[in-house]
C-alpha positions as CSV (number, residue, x, y, z in Angstrom):
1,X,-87.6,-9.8,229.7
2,X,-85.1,-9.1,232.5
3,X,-85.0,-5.5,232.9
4,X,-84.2,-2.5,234.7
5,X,-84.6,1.6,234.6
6,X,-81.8,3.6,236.9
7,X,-80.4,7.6,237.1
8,X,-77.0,7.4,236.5
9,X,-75.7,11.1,237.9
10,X,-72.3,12.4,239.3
11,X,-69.7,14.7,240.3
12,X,-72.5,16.3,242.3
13,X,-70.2,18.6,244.3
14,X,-73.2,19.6,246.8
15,X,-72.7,23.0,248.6
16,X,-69.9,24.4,246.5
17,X,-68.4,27.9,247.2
18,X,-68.6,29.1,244.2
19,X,-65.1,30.4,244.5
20,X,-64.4,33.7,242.6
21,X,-68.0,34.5,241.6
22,X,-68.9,36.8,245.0
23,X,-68.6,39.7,242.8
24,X,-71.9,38.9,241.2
25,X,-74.9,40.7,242.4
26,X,-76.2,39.0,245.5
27,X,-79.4,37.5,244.3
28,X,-77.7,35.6,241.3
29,X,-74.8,34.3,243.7
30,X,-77.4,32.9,245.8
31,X,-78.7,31.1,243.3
32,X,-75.5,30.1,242.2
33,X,-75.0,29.0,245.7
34,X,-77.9,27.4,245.5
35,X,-77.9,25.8,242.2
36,X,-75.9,22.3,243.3
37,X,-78.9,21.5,245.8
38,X,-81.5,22.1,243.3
39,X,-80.5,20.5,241.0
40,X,-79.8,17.2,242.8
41,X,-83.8,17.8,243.7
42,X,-84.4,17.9,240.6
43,X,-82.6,15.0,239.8
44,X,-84.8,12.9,242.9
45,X,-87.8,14.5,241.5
46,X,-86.9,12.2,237.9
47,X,-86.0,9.4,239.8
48,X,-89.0,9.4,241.7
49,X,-91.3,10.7,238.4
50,X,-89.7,7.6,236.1
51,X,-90.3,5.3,239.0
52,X,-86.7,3.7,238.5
53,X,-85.6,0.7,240.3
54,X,-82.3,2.2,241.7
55,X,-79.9,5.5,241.7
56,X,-76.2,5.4,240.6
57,X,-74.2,8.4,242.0
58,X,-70.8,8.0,240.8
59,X,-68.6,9.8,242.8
60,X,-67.8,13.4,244.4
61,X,-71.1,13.5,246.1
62,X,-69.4,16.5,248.2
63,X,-67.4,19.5,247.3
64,X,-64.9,18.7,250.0
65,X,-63.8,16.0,252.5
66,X,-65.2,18.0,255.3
67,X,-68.6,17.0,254.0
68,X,-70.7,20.3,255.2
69,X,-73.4,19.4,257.5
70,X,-75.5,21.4,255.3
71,X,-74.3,19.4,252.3
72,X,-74.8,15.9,254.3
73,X,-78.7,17.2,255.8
74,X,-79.6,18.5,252.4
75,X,-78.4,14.6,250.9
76,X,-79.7,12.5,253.4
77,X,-83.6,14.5,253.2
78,X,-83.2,13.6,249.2
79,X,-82.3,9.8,250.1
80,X,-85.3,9.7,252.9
81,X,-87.6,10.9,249.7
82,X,-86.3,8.2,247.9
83,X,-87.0,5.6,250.4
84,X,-90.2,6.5,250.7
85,X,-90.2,5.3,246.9
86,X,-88.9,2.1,247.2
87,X,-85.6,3.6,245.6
88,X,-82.6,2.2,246.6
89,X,-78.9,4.2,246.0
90,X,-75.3,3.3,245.0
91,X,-73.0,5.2,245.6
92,X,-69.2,5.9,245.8
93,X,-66.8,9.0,247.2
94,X,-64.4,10.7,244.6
95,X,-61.4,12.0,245.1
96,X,-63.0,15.5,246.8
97,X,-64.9,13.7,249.3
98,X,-62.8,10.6,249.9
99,X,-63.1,8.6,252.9
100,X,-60.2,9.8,254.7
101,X,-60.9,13.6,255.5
102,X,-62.8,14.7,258.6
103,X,-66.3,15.2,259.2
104,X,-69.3,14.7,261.2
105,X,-71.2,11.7,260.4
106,X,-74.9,11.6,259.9
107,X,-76.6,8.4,259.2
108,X,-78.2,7.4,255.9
109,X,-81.3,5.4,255.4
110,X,-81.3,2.4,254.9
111,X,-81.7,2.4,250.8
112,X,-78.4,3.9,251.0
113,X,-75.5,1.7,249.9
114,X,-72.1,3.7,250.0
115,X,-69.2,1.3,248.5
116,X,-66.0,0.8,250.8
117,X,-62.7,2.0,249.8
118,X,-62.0,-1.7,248.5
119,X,-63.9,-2.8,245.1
120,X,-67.1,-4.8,246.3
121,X,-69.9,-6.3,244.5
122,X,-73.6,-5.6,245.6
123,X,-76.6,-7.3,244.3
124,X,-79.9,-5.6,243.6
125,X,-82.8,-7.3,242.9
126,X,-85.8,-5.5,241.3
127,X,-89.1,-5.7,241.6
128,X,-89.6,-7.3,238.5
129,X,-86.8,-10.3,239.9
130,X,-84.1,-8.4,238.0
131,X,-81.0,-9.4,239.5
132,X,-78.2,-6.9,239.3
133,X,-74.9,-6.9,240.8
134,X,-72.8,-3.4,241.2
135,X,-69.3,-3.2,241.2
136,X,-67.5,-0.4,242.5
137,X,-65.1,1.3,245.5
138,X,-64.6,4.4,247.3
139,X,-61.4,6.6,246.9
140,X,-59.8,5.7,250.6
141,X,-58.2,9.2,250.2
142,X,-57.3,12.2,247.8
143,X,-55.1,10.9,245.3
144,X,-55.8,7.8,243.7
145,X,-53.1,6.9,241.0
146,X,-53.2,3.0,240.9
147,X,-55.6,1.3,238.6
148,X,-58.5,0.3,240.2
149,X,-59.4,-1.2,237.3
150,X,-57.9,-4.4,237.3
151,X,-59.8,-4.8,240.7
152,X,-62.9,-5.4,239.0
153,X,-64.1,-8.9,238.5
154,X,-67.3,-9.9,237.0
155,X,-69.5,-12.6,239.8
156,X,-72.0,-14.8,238.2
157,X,-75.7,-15.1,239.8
158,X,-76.8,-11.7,238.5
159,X,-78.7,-11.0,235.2
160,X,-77.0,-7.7,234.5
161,X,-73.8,-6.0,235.3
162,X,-73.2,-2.8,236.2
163,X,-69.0,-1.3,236.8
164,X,-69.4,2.5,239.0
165,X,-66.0,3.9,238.6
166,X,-64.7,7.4,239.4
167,X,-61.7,8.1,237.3
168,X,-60.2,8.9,234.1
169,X,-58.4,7.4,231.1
170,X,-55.3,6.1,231.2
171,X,-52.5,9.2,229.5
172,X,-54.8,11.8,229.5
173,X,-53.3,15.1,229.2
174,X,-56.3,17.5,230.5
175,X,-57.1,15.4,234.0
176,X,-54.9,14.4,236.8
177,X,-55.3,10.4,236.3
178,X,-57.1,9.4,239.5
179,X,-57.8,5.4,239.1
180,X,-56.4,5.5,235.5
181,X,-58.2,2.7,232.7
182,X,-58.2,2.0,229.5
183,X,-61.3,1.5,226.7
184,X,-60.3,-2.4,226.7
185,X,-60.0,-2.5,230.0
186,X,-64.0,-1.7,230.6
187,X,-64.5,-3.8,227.8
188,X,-62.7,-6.8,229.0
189,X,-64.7,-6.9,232.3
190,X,-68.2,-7.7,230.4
191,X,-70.0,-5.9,232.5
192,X,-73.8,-4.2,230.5
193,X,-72.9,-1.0,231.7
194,X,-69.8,1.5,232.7
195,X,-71.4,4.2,235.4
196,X,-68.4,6.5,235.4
197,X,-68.0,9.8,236.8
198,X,-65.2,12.7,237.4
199,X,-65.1,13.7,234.3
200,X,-67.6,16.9,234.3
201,X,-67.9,16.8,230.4
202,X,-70.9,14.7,229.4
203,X,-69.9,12.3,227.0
204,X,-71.1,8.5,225.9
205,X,-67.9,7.2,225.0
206,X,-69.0,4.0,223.8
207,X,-72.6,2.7,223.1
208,X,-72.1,-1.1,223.3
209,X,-72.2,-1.3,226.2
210,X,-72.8,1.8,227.5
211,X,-69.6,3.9,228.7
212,X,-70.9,6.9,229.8
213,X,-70.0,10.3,232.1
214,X,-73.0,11.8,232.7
215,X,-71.1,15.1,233.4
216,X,-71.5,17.3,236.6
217,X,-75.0,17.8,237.7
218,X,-74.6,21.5,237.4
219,X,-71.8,24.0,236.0
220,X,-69.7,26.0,238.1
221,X,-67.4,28.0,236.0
222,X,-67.0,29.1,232.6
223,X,-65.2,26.3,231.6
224,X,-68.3,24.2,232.6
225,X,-70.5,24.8,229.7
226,X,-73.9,23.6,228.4
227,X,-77.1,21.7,229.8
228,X,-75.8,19.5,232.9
229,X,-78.2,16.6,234.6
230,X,-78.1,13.0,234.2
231,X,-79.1,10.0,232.0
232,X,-82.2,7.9,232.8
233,X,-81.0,4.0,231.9
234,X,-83.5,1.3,230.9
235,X,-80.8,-1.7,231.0
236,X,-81.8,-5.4,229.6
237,X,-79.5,-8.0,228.5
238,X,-79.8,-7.0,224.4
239,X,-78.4,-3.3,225.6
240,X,-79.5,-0.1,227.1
241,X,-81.8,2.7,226.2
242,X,-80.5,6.3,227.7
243,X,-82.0,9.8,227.5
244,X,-80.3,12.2,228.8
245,X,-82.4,15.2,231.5
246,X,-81.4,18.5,231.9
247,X,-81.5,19.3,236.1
248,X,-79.7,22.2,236.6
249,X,-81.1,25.6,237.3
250,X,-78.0,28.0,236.4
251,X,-76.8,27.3,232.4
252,X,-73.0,28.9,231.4
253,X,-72.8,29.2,227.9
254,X,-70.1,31.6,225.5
255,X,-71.5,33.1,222.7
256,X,-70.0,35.3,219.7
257,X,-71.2,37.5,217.9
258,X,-70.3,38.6,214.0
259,X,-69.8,42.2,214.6
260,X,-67.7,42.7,211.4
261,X,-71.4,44.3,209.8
262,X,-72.1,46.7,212.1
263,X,-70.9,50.3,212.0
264,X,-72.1,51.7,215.2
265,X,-72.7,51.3,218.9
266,X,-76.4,51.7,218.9
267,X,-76.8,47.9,216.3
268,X,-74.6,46.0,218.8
269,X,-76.4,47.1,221.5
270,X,-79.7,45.9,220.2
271,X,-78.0,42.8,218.6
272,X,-77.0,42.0,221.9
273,X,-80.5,42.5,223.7
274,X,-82.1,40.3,221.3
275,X,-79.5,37.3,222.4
276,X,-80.1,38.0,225.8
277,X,-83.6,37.4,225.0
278,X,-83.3,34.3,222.9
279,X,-81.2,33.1,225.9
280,X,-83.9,33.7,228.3
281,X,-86.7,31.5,227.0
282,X,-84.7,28.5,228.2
283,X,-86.8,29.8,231.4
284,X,-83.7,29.6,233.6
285,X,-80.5,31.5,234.5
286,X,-77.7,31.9,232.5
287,X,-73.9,33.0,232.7
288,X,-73.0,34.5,229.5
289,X,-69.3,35.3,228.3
290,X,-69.7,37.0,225.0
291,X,-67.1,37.4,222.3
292,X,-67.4,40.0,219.6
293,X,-65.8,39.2,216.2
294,X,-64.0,41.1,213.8
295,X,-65.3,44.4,215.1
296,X,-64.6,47.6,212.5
297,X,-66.3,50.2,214.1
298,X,-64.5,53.5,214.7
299,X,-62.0,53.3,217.5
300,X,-64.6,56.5,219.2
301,X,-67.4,53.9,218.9
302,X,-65.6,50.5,220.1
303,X,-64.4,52.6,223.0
304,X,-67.9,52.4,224.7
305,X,-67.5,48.6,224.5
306,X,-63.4,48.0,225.6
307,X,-64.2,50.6,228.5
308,X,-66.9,48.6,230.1
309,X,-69.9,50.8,229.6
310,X,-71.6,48.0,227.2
311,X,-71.1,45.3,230.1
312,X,-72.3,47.4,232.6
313,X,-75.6,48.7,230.6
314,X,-76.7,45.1,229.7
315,X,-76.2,43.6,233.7
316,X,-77.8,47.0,234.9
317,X,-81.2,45.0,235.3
318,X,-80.7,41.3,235.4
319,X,-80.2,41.0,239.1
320,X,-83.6,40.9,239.8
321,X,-85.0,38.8,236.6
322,X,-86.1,35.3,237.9
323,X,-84.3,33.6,234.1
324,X,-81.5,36.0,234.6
325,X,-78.8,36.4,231.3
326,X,-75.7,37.5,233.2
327,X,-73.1,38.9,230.6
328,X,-69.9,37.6,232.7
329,X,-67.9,39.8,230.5
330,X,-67.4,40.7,226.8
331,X,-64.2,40.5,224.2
332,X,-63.8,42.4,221.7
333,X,-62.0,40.7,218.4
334,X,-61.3,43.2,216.3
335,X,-61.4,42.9,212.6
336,X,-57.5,42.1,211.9
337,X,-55.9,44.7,209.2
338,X,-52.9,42.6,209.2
339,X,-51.6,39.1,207.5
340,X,-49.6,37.0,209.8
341,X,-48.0,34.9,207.1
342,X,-46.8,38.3,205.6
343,X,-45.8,40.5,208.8
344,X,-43.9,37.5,209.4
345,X,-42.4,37.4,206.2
346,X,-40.7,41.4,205.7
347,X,-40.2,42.0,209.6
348,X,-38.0,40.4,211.3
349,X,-39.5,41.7,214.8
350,X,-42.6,40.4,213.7
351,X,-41.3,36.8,212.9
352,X,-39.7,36.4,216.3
353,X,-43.0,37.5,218.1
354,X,-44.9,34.9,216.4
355,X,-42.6,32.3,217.4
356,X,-42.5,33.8,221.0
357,X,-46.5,33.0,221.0
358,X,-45.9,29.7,219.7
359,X,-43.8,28.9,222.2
360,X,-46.0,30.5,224.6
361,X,-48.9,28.0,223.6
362,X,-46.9,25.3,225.1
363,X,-45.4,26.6,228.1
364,X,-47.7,28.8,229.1
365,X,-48.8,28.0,232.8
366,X,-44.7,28.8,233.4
367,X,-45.0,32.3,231.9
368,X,-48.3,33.2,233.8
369,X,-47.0,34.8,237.3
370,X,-50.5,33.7,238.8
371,X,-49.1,30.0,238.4
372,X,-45.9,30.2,239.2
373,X,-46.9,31.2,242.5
374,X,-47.0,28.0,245.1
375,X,-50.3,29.2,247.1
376,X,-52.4,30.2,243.9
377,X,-51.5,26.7,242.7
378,X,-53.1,24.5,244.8
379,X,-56.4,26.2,243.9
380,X,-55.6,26.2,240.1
381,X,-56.6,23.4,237.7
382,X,-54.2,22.6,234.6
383,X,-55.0,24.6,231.7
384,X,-55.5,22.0,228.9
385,X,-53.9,22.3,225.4
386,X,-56.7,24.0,224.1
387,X,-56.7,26.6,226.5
388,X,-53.0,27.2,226.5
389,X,-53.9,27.9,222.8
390,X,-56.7,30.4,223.1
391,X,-54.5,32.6,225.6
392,X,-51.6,32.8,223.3
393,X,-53.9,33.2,220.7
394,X,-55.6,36.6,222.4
395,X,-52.5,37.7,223.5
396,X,-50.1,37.8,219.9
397,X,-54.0,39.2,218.4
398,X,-54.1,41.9,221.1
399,X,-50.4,42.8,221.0
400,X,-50.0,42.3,216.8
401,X,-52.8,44.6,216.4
402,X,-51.8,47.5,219.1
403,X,-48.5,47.5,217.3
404,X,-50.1,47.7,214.3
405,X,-51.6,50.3,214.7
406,X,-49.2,52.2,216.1
C-alpha cells in the first residue's frame, strides 16, 4: 500500500511579543514568552516520536517579517534535529513573515524546502517509495488578495497529492481574505489532501479529502481559546487517518459560573478555588477569563467581587505555581430584575435604548474611540459579528440594569 505519515502544523508565530500581557506577573509572561518555542519543540519531539516521513508548516512560521534572529536560531536547531531523523520539511511564509520584509538570513539544512513566492510543485519520495508531490507558494509580500488558487495544478508521476495553502475563504466576513478560495475550488484540484493554515481556529472542514487548519500552535490572546498543536496525517490513496496532538504549554480558556444559587461571598470564593483546581490537572498553565452569571447576592457582598478584591485574592499565589490558573479577570452578570420585551414595551426611553444597542451591534468598531483612532488601528484586528454582539450585549445589560436600579 502506498503510504505516508506527516505533521501538518501552522501559524507558528515563533517569538511573539505577547503584546498587552506585560502586566502579568513576570514568571507567567516569561512563559508566555516562551510558550511559541516550546511548543514548536514539542511539535519536533512528535514528529520525531511518530517517525513521520515529512513536516508540513503551513505558513506564518514568524511573528514578523523581520524574522528575529532568536526566532530564525531557535527554527533552524528544530530543523537540524529533524535532519538528523531523516525528516524532511515543507514549508511556506504567510502574510506576517512574507518574503519581502528585511532580515538577516541564516541558512537552513538541507531537509528544508521553503516554497518560492510563485506556486511550485516538489516531489517527496518516502522511504517506503511513496511518491508525493507538494504544491504550494510563499506570500511575495504582506497582502495577498488575488487567488492563488487557480494557480494550483495537479502533475502526474506522484502517488499522492498534497495542496499547502495559507489563506482564507472566499467572502469571509471575520478574516482579511489573503489568497481567497472557495470549497470547490480545493475540490476541483484532486489533490488527497488540503494543508491549509492562517486561520488560528482548528477546524477539519471537509473529511474527503482532508481540508484541514490545524489552528495556531499555541494561543496568544483570549480570543485564542482551547488546546492548540497539530494533526499527525497517515495519508494513502483510499484517504487519510488524522489525530489531532495537543503541543502547547500555556491553555486560554473562559469559563462561567452559575452564581444565581449562592448567597454570599465566602461559596463563590470556594466555588471558584475548586475550578481553579479542576483547571490545573491539565498539568499546564492556564489563562482564565471567568464570567459569573445571574449573581443575586447583596449589593454589600457583590461589592467584594466588582471592586477587584476577588481577582486579586485568587492571582495572590499563582505566580509561582509551575500549572499556573491565571484568572485574567472576572465579570459579573448580575441576575436581571427586568424584562426587555416589557421595559420596551411601557417606556419609551427604554425602547429607544434598545434600538440604540442594536444598532450598536452593527456599527460598533465606529462607536469605540479606541478604533476610530488611525495609530491604535493598525494594531487592531476586526471584531467579528459575534463579538460586536457580545459588547453591545454587556453594555445595554450593564447600563439597563444601573438604570434600573436607580
Amino acid at each position: 500500500m502506498k503510504r505516508v505519515t506527516f505533521i501538518h502544523a501552522a501559524d507558528l508565530h515563533l517569538d511573539s511579543p505577547m503584546s498587552g500581557l506585560k502586566h502579568l506577573p513576570s514568571a507567567i509572561f516569561k512563559k508566555l514568552q516562551e510558550s511559541t518555542f516550546d511548543a514548536f519543540t514539542k511539535i519536533i519531539d512528535l514528529a520525531i516520536f511518530h517517525s513521520v516521513d515529512f513536516v508540513i508548516l503551513a505558513g506564518d512560521l514568524f511573528d514578523g517579517e523581520d524574522r528575529s534572529i532568536k526566532a530564525q536560531t531557535r527554527f533552524r536547531k528544530e530543523m537540524e534535529r529533524l535532519a538528523e531523523c531523516g525528516i524532511a520539511v515543507y514549508a511556506v511564509h504567510g502574510n506576517h513573515d512574507h518574503m519581502d520584509g528585511r532580515w538577516a538570513h541564516l541558512p537552513m539544512p538541507e531537509n528544508v524546502h521553503i516554497f518560492s513566492h510563485e506556486v511550485e510543485v516538489v516531489k517527496h519520495t518516502a522511504e517506503n517509495g511513496t511518491s508525493v508531490h507538494l504544491y504550494g507558494f510563499s506570500y511575495p509580500e504582506r497582502h495577498v488578495l488575488e487567488r492563488m488558487i487557480d494557480q494550483y495544478s495537479r502533475e502526474d508521476g506522484a502517488d499522492l497529492h498534497i495542496g499547502i495553502l495559507h489563506g482564507s475563504f472566499e467572502g469571509s466576513s471575520d478574516h482579511v481574505p489573503y489568497a481567497p478560495f472557495r470549497i470547490n475550488d480545493l475540490l476541483g484540484k484532486d489533490f488527497d489532501y488540503w494543508a491549509l493554515g492562517h486561520i488560528h481556529k482548528r477546524e477539519i472542514i471537509i473529511s474527503e479529502p482532508p481540508v484541514i487548519y490545524p489552528g495556531n500552535i499555541q494561543g496568544r490572546n483570549r480570543k485564542e481559546t482551547g488546546p492548540k498543536g497539530c494533526y499527525l496525517v497517515e495519508l494513502d490513496r483510499s484517504g487519510a487517518k488524522t489525530e489531532f496532538l495537543e503541543a502547547a504549554p500555556v491553555i486560554w480558556e473562559n469559563a462561567e459560573i452559575d452564581a444565581s444559587g449562592l448567597e454570599n461571598y465566602q461559596d463563590l470564593y470556594e466555588i471558584c478555588l475548586n475550578l481553579m483546581e479542576e483547571k490545573r490537572q491539565n498539568r499546564l498553565g492556564t489563562v482564565l477569563n471567568l464570567t459569573l452569571a445571574d449573581a443575586g447576592m447583596p449589593d454589600h457582598e457583590l461589592r467584594s467581587i466588582t471592586n477587584g478584591e476577588l481577582l486579586e485574592t485568587l492571582q495572590e499565589e499563582e505566580a509561582d505555581e509551575e500549572s499556573f490558573v491565571w484568572i485574567s479577570g472576572i465579570t459579573v452578570n448580575e441576575k436581571r430584575m427586568w424584562n426587555k420585551e416589557k421595559l420596551a414595551h411601557e417606556s419609551d426611553f427604554f425602547n429607544e435604548l434598545f434600538k440604540t444597542a442594536d444598532q450598536f451591534a452593527e456599527h460598533s468598531e465606529s462607536a469605540l474611540s479606541l478604533y476610530s483612532h488611525p495609530l491604535a488601528r493598525r494594531f487592531m484586528g476586526e471584531l467579528t459579528k459575534d463579538e460586536k454582539q457580545r459588547i453591545a450585549e454587556e453594555a445595554e445589560a450593564l447600563l439597563v440594569g444601573l438604570l434600573y436600579k436607580a
